[in-house]
N, C-alpha and C positions, 0 to 999 in steps of 0.2 A: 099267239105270236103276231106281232105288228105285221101289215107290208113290207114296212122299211127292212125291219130283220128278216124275214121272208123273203125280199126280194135277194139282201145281200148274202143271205145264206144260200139261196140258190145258185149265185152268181160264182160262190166259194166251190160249189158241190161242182161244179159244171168245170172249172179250173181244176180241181184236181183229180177228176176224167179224166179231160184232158191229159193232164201231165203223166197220169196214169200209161196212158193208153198211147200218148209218144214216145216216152221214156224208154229207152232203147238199148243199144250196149252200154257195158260198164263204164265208168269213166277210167283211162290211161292213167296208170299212180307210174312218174318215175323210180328208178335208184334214187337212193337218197333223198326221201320223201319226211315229211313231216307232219304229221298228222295232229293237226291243233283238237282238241276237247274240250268243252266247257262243262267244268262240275257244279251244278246249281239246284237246288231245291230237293225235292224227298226222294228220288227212287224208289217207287211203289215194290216191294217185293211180292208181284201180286202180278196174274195176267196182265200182257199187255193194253192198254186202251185204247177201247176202239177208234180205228182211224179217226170217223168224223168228230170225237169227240176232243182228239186229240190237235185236231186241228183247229177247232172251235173254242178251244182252251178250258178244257173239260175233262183234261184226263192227265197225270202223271208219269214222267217217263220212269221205262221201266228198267228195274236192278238188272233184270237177266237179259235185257239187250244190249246192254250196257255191256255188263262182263263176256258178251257173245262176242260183240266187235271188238274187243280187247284182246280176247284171247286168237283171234282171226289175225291180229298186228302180231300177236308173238311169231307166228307161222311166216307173215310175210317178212322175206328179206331184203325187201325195196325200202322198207320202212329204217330210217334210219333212227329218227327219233321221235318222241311222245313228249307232245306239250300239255301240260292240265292245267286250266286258268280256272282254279278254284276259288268260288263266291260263296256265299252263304250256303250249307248246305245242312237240310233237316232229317238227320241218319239217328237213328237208335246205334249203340257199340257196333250188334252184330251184322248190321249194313255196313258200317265204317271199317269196321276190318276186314269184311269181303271185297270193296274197291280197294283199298290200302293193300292185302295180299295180289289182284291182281297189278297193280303198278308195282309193288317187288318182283314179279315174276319176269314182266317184261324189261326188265334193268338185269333179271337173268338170261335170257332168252337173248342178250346182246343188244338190244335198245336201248338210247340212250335217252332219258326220264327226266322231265323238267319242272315241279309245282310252280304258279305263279300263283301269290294269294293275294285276293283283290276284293277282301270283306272286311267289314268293321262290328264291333261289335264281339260277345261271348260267342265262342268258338269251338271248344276241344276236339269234336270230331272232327269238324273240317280239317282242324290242321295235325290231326292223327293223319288222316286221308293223306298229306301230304309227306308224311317222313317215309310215305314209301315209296319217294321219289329219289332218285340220286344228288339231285340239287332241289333248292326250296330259294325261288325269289319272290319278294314281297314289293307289290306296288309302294311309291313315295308314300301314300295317305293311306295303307294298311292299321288296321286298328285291330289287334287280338289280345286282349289282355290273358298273359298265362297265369293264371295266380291259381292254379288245380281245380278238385272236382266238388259239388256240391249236391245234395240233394233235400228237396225238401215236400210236407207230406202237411196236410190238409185234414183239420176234423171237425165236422157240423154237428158234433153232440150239441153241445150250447146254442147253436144256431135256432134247432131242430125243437129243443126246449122251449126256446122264447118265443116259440110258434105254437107251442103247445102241440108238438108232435111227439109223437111217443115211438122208439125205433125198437122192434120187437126182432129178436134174432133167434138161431140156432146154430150152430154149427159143427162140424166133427175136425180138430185139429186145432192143438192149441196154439200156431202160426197163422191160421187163417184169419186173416185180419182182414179181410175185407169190409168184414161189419163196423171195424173202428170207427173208417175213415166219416161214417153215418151216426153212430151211436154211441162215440168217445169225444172226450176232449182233448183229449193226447195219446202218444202212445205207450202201448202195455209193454212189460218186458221181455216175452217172448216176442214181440217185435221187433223191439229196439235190435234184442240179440242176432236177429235176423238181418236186418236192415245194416248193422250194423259191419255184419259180416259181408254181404253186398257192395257193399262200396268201400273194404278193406280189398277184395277179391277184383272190383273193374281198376282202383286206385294201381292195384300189382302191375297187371295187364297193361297202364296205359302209360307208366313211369317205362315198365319192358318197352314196348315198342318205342316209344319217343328216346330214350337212352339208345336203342338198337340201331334206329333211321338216322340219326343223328351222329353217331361215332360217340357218345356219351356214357359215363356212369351212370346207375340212378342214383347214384349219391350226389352225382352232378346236378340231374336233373330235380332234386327233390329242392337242391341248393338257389337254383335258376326261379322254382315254383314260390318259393321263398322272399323272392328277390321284386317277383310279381313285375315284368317285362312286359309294358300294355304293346310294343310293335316298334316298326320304325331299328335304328342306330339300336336302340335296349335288346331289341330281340338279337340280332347279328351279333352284338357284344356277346351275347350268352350260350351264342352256339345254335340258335334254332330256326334262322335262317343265312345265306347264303351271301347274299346283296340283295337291294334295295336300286330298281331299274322301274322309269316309266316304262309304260305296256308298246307305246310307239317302237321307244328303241330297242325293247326286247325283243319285238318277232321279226327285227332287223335283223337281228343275227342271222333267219335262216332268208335263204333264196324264197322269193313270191310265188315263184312259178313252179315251185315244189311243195308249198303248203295246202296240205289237204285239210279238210274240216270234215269230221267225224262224220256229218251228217250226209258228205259226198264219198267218204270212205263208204259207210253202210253200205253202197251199191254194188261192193266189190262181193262176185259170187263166190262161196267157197271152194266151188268146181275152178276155180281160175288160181288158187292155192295148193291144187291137187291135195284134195282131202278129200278121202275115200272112205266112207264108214265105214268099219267092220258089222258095226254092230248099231240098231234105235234102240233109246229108252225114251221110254216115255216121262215126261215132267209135270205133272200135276200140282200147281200151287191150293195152299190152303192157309188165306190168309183174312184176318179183321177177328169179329164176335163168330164162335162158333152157334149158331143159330139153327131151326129145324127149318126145311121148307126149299126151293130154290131162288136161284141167282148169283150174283155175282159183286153186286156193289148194294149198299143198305141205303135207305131213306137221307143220310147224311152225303152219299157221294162216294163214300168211305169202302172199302172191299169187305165181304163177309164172308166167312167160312160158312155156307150155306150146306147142310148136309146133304141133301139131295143133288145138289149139284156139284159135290166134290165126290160123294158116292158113286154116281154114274161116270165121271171121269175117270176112276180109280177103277171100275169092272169093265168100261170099255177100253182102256188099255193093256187090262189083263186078257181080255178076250181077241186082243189084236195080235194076230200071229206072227207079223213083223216087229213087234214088242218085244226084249230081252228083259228087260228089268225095269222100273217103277220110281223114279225119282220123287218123294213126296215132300215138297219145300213148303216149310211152314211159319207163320208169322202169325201169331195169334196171343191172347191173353186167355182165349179162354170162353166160357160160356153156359150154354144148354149143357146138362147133361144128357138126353136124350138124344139131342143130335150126336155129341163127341161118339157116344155107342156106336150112332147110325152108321159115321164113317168107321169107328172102328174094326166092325163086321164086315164094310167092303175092303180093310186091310187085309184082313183075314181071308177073306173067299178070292181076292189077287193071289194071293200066298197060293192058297191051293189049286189055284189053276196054274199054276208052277210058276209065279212071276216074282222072283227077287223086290223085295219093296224095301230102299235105303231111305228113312226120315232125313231130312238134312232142316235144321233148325236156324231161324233167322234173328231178327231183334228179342224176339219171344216166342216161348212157344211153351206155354206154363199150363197149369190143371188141365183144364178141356182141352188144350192148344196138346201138350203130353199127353193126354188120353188118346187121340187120334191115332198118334205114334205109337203107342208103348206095344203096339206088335208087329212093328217092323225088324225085319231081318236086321238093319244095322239104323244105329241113331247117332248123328255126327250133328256137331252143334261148336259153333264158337266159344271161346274162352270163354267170353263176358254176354252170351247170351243168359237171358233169365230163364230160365227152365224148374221143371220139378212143380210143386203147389200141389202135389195132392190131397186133395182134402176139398171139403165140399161145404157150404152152408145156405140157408134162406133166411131170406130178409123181408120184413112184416110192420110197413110204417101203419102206425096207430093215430088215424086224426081225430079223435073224440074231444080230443081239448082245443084243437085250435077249431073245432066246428061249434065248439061252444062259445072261444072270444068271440066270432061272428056273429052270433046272434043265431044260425043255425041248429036245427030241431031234429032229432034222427031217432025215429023208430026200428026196432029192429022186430024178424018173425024168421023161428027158424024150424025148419022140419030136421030132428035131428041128435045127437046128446051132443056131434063135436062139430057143427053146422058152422060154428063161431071163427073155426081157420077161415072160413070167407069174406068175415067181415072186415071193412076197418076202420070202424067207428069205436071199438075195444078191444081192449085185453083177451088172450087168451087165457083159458083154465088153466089149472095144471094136468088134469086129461088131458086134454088136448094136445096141450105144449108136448105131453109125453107121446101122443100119434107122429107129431109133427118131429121129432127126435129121431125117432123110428123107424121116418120115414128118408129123412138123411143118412142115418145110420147104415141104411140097405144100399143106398146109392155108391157112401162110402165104401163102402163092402165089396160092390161091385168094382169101383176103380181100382181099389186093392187088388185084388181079384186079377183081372187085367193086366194090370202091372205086373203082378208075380208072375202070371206067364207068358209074358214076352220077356222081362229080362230075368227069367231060369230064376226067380227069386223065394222063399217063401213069404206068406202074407205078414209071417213078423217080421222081416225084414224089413219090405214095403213101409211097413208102418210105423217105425222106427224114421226110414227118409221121409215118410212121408207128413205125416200130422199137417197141411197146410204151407208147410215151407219152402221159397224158393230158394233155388242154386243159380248162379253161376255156372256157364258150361263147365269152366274148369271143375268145380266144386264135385258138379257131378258128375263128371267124369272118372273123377276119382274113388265116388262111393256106386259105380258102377248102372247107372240110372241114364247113362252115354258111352258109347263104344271109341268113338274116335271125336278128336276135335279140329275143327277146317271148316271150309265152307261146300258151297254147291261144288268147287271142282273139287275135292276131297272126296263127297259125296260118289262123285261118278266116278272115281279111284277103287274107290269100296264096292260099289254095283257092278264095276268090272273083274273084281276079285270074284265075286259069287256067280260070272258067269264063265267063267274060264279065261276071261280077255286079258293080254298083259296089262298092265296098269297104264300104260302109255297108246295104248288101242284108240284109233280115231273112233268116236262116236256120235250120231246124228241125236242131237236132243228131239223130240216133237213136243208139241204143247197138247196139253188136252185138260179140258174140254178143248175142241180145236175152233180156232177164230172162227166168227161167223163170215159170211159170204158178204162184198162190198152191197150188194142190192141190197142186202140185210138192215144192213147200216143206215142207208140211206130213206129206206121203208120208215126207221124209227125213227128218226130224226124228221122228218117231210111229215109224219101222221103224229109222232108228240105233241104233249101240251105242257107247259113249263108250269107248274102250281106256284105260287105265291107262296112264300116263306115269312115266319115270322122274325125280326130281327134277332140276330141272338146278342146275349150279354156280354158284356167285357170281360169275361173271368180271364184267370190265371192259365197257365199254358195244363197244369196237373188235374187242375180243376175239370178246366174243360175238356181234358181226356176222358176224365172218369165220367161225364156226364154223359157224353157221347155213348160210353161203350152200355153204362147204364141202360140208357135210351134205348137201346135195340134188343135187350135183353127180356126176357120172359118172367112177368111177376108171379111172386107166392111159388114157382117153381123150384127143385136143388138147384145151387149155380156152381158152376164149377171154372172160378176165376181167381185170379192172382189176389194175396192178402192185398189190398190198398195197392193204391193205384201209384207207381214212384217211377222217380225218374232222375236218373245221374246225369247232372251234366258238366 
């Protein structure tokens, strides 16, 4: 770290002491108050981040502080209305409909809900996000082209060839397509079937809602998709917004001296709302690559389902006697199978120290990411989250050809008859390949296994949903693989069923693992060293998903992650 950042980083640190440490009574919200919100960028469904990092611009805000202070506005009745000046925002479905649900809520709750959309550019979630406004105004130079949903899917077989790589696979589940995306050139028909039905299933979903928020048919809106409205006079002709006001004259409408900004709302206590908990649960996120080991954020910056540290979260909330029940919010693709187990055994031993665990499912929460869960008391998951993927494979790239375009020499010596799964300069046998079956096959088995008992299933069942395929929350919901569909407050709807609480019972979330101590922060930040990165590549937004989640994951080991890597947008 230079002086210069050094210096100015201390200078940051020392300011927000400071402001810390004056920072005093709440701020005064009149009657008839208005509370301005800006929706911008990803809402991590993941532990908050850490102060310094957040301030230093190092960290994402977060989904559940978000829907904290929202749900705090339904409560107050000073609050007259909710402004949301919607920008670019980067949501998976099952983020987009949990802010979308709560802006219906407060438009129930007697608030009065206003989207401003002030991005340009492919959209759909964002402006999902907003039909759960009771008005929708678009800035003059609004650009959202609606012309519906698309997705598209990525395969390096050929690539991988003309490298002289050889992609060596296994797998149990004839959906599990993850191997494709590496070792085809297109996709297979159990995929397409799959993929197929995926974006028949969020297409339902987001025609429902956009028809619903809007006052519309979906035959209207399918008509409107049709019609392809990039923004501006085309969109208001067609019903999907409101008017068309600059930003100036719009927040004329309300009084100055009664517009709050979310971020000076935040300081409002809940003791100042009289909210009185009945009842803690504990909230435990589990979110990124399900991986073995601890932490909380991966090499990329990125959150990880790290098993050790969502296992110790999950028995230290059960061992908390102030604890009622177990909220386990989850956002994952998936992963180690080892770790998925790891957490799965602390769902289980919560359970038995008597603690209610309700999964509540987020953008994803597929193979590993479902493993975690599948023995919780209750699993509540969004329509249009991806879920399910049971099924398991390993992946075995083979360089012997492209070491030989190189000019590269490789001896091999092995102690051994099936020594050869280690190598990857060749082919394996077909012994071998038969160990290495075998050895999926048990893993398989095991998740099966799992699954049957937590959703009361037999493992032919299991196996039937399962072979690798994902669902849609709705989807499985229906084939019983999900109990209820909503989001986190649903979730705590259900956790207050199983504790006796009315369904309407004030309840104290905590977070756990619980936030580290400010000295904490400050320690790591003052004693860090920032490593040098290598530049990364231009890829593709799918691409570089999958490269990422690849990257953090455990070679030659079972994985237990979503067929290919996709994404509806």
């Amino acid at each position: 770290m230079s002086r210069t950042r050094a210096g100015v980083t201390v200078a940051v640190i020392l300011g927000i002491v400071a402001a810390l440490w004056w920072s005093g009574r709440p701020p005064d919200i009149e009657p008839g108050s208005t509370v301005m919100v800006t929706l911008q960028g990803a809402y991590a469904d993941a532990p908050t981040s850490p102060l310094m990092a957040r301030v230093l611009g190092g960290g994402e805000a977060s989904l559940t502080a978000l829907l904290g202070e929202l749900a705090k506005i339904e409560r107050d009745d000073r609050i007259d209305t909710v402004v949301f000046r919607i920008r670019s925002l980067q949501l998976g479905w099952g983020r987009a409909e949990e802010i979308r649900d709560a802006l219906r809520r407060l438009g129930e709750k007697g608030r009065k809900t206003v989207a401003y959309l002030e991005f340009e550019g492919f959209g759909n979630a964002s402006y999902l996000v907003a039909t759960g406004a009771q008005r929708v105004v678009a800035a003059p130079g609004h650009r959202n082209p609606f012309v519906g949903l698309a997705a598209e899917y990525l395969f390096l077989g050929g690539f991988f060839e003309k490298l002289g790589v050889d992609i060596e696979y296994e797998r149990i589940g004839r959906y599990k397509s993850a191997v494709e995306s590496y070792a085809r050139e297109g996709m297979s028909e159990p995929s397409r079937e799959m993929t197929t039905a995926l974006l028949d299933s969020v297409e339902d979903r987001f025609l429902e809602l956009v028809a619903e928020g809007r006052g519309l048919t979906r035959a209207q809106v399918e008509a409107v998709i049709e019609k392809a409205p990039t923004g501006g006079e085309p969109m208001k002709a067609q019903g999907l917004i409101d008017e068309i006001v600059p930003w100036y004259e719009f927040i004329g409408r309300w009084d100055e001296e009664r517009r709050v900004p979310l971020s000076t709302y935040a300081q409002v206590p809940l003791e100042a709302l009289d909210f009185e908990p009945e009842a803690t649960f504990a909230l435990v996120h589990g979110a990124g690559p399900v991986l073995v080991g601890e932490g909380r954020y991966g090499s990329s910056g990125s959150p990880v389902l790290a098993s050790d540290t969502v296992a110790s979260a999950l028995l230290a909330a059960a061992e908390d006697e102030t604890v009622r029940a177990i909220l386990f919010r989850i956002d994952s693709p998936g992963g180690s199978a080892l770790a998925s187990d790891i957490v799965w055994q602390a769902v289980e031993r919560a359970k038995e120290l008597g603690k209610p665990v309700v999964a509540s499912f987020s953008d994803v929460a597929a193979s590993g990411g479902y493993y975690v869960a599948a023995g919780a008391d209750r699993i509540v998951a969004q329509p249009t989250t991806y879920t399910g993927s049971i099924g398991v494979f390993v992946l075995k790239p083979v360089i012997g050809g492209l070491l030989e375009k190189l000019g590269v020499g490789v001896e091999v010596m092995t102690r051994g008859s099936h020594a050869d799964v280690l190598l990857s300069s060749r082919a394996l046998d077909e012994p071998t390949r038969e160990i290495l079956r075998d050895d999926i096959r048990s893993v398989y088995e095991l998740f099966v296994a799992r699954v049957a008992a937590g959703r009361s299933m037999t493992p032919e069942q299991v196996d039937a949903l399962g072979q690798g395929r994902v669902w849609t929350g709705a989807q499985a919901k229906e084939r019983g693989l999900v109990d209820v569909l909503g989001g986190l407050r649903v979730a705590a709807v259900e956790a207050r069923k199983l504790v006796g609480l009315a369904e309407d019972a004030p309840v104290a979330l905590v977070q756990y693992p619980k936030p580290r101590p400010l000295a904490e922060e400050l320690a790591e930040l003052l004693g860090g060293v920032r490593a040098a990165t290598a530049p990364e590549l231009p890829l593709p937004a799918s691409l570089a998903s999958l490269v990422d989640l690849v990257r953090q994951l455990p070679v030659g080991a079972p994985l237990l992650v979503p067929p290919g890597w996709f994404e509806i947008r």
